[in-house]
C-alpha positions, 0 to 999 in steps of 0.5 A: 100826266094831267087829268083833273075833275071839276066841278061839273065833271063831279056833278056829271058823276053824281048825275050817272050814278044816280041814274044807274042806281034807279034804271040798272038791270040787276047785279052781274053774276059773272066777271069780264065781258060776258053774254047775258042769258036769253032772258036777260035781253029785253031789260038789257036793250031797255037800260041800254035805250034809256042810257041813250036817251039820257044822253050818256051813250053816244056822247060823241055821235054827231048832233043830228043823231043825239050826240053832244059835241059840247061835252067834255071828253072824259064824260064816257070814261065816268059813264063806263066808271059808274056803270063798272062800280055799280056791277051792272050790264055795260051794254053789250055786244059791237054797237060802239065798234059800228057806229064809230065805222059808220059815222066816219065812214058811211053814208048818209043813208047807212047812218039814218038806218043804223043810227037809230036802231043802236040809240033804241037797241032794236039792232045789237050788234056783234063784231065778225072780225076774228077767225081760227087762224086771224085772232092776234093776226087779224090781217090774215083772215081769209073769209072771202067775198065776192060780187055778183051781179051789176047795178041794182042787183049787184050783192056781195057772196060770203063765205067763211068762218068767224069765232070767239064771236062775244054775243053773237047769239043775241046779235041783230047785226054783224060787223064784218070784215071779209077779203074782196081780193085775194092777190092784195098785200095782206093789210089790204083787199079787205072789205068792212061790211054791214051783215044781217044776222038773220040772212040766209047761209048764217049758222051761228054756234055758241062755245061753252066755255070751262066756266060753264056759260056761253059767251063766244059763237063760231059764225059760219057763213056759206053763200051769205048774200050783203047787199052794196049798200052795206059796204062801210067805206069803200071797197078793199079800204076796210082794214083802214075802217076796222082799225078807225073804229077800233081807235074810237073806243077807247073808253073801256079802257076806265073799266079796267081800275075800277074793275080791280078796286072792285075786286080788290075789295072781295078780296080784303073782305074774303081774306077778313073772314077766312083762317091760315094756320089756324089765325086769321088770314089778316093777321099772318104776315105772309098773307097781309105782304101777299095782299099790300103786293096785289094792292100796289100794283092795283094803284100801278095800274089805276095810274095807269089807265089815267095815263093813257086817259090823260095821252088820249086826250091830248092826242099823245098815245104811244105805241106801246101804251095800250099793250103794255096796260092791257098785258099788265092788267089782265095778269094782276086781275089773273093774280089776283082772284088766284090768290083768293082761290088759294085763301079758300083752301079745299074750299077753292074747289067747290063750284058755283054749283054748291051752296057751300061756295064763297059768294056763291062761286064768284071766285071759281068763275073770275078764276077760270075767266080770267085766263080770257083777258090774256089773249082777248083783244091780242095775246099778251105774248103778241102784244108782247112783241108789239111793245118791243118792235113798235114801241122800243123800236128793237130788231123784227122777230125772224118770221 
């Protein structure tokens, strides 16, 4: 592995953090990917403008459209590193999924039409990719799409279901993919779309979840009408686009580290101010083995993401690599705030609610989300099984 700072790498650090000291919109309250309250928007697409405008989103864009091809390649990760450290809002929704579709796979009038409402956030995007039966087996979707009409008139006609749609509710725009041809082979007849929110036949639903807050959306689609123009790439090619995309964002792969520093951290500080056995926590044996565990495993996984940092950018992934760190990831973070769940005691049970919980709730609410970053972007048992056929190249399970 190599991944060294330099000089203007620091300097470019120094630079974002100062910018998100001065600019952030306010300390999240909640950990993990989550949907802002309505309220919360405005400020949201202003930081997230103001992030644009000083150069630190969109970095890999092309020229014409803000970015800078000169820039070093870890400059996004540091950007998603000060963000993460400070607490703060990354910007939300779909915004880097489409633009990388549409950059790589647009026109050129679809890029002089969403390019420029993402850079401003006059457009939030959210991604309609998952459905009930195509999460972890996105191939499987079966929302369809038919053409209607010739020429000018010609529209495609949607119908279907998308859920755990994050942000749909804030959503502008969707970034959908939908079956064109239903007697393709699996991965293919899919087609990638650029779907209005607002269009007629769209009901978006959100999902309470167990920690209270809405952060996912079912999104039904009955007789949605997309214009041709919206096709991203080439009809029945989507598949090859979604996975495109999916590709180029990788960047918020550096929040995973610092997220568990951060935590990691809560954790010392709660253990520090809390008693076992009637001793304090830090000075039982039992509870400071149960701590230095979790925190080499939290430097495991720092090393970890340098890695697949250090892979992506000499273009040496592995099948494995983003499985593997993301199955051991998301079960340390879950270890761990269980652990500081058990460190309260009866305390462990008192909600957010109460003014009586430890740092307001923060553990309660990482606790029940954390079993959310074990099946988002691929349950770990599916992954699982990606890291042996893919990346160990063992026997396919019998299907």
């Amino acid at each position: 592995m190599q991944l060294e700072s330099t000089p203007e790498l620091e300097a470019f650090r120094k630079k974002v953090r100062a910018f998100v000291a001065e600019h952030a919109p306010g300390i999240k309250t909640h950990t993990g990917v989550r949907a802002p309250e309505p309220e919360l928007m405005p400020a949201i697409r202003e930081w997230t403008a103001k992030l644009f405008d000083a150069g630190f989103l969109g970095i890999n864009w092309p020229a014409e459209y803000g970015g800078r091809p000169d820039a070093h390649p870890l400059e996004p990760f540091i950007v998603v590193e000060e963000i993460t450290r400070a607490r703060t809002w990354q910007p939300i929704g779909a915004a880097a999924l489409a633009s990388a579709a549409v950059i790589d796979f647009g026109t050129d009038e679809q890029q002089a039409r969403f390019l420029p409402r993402i850079r401003t956030c006059e457009d939030v995007w959210c991604q309609l990719f998952s459905e009930p039966g195509a999460g972890s087996d996105l191939a499987a979707l079966q929302t369809r799409a038919r053409l209607e009409g010739e020429g000018d008139d010609a529209v495609f006609v949607i119908d279907g279901q998308k859920v755990w749609t994050t942000n749909g509710q804030h959503a502008d725009m969707g970034y959908l993919l939908a079956r064109t041809d239903r007697d393709a082979p699996k991965h293919k007849g899919i087609t990638a779309f650029a779907l209005d929110m607002r269009s007629p036949g769209v009901d978006i639903r959100p999902l309470r979840e167990i920690t209270g807050t809405t952060d996912f959306n079912e999104v039904f689609l009955d007789g949605v009408r997309i214009p041709v123009a919206n096709v991203i790439g080439r009809v029945d090619d989507g598949w090859r686009v979604a996975m495109s995309s999916l590709g180029h964002e990788r960047s918020g792969v550096a929040a995973r580290g610092v997220e568990l520093f951060a935590a990691l951290d809560d954790l010392l500080r709660l253990a520090g101010a809390t008693s076992v056995g009637g001793v304090p926590a830090l000075e039982d044996s039992a509870t400071r083995q149960a701590i230095g565990e979790l925190a080499t495993r939290v430097y495991v996984n720092a090393a970890m993401v340098g890695l697949a940092q250090s892979r992506m950018l000499h273009h040496t992934e592995q099948p494995a690599d983003a499985p593997i760190g993301k199955i051991f990831f998301s079960e340390l973070n879950y270890d761990l705030v269980e652990f500081g769940m058990r460190l309260q005691g009866t305390d462990g049970l008192l909600t957010e609610a109460d003014p009586d919980a430890v740092a307001a709730g923060w553990w309660q609410d990482a606790h029940l989300y954390s079993r959310a970053y074990t099946i988002a972007g691929g349950a770990n048992e599916i992954l699982r099984t990606q890291v042996a056929e893919r990346g160990l190249g063992l026997p396919r399970e019998s299907r």
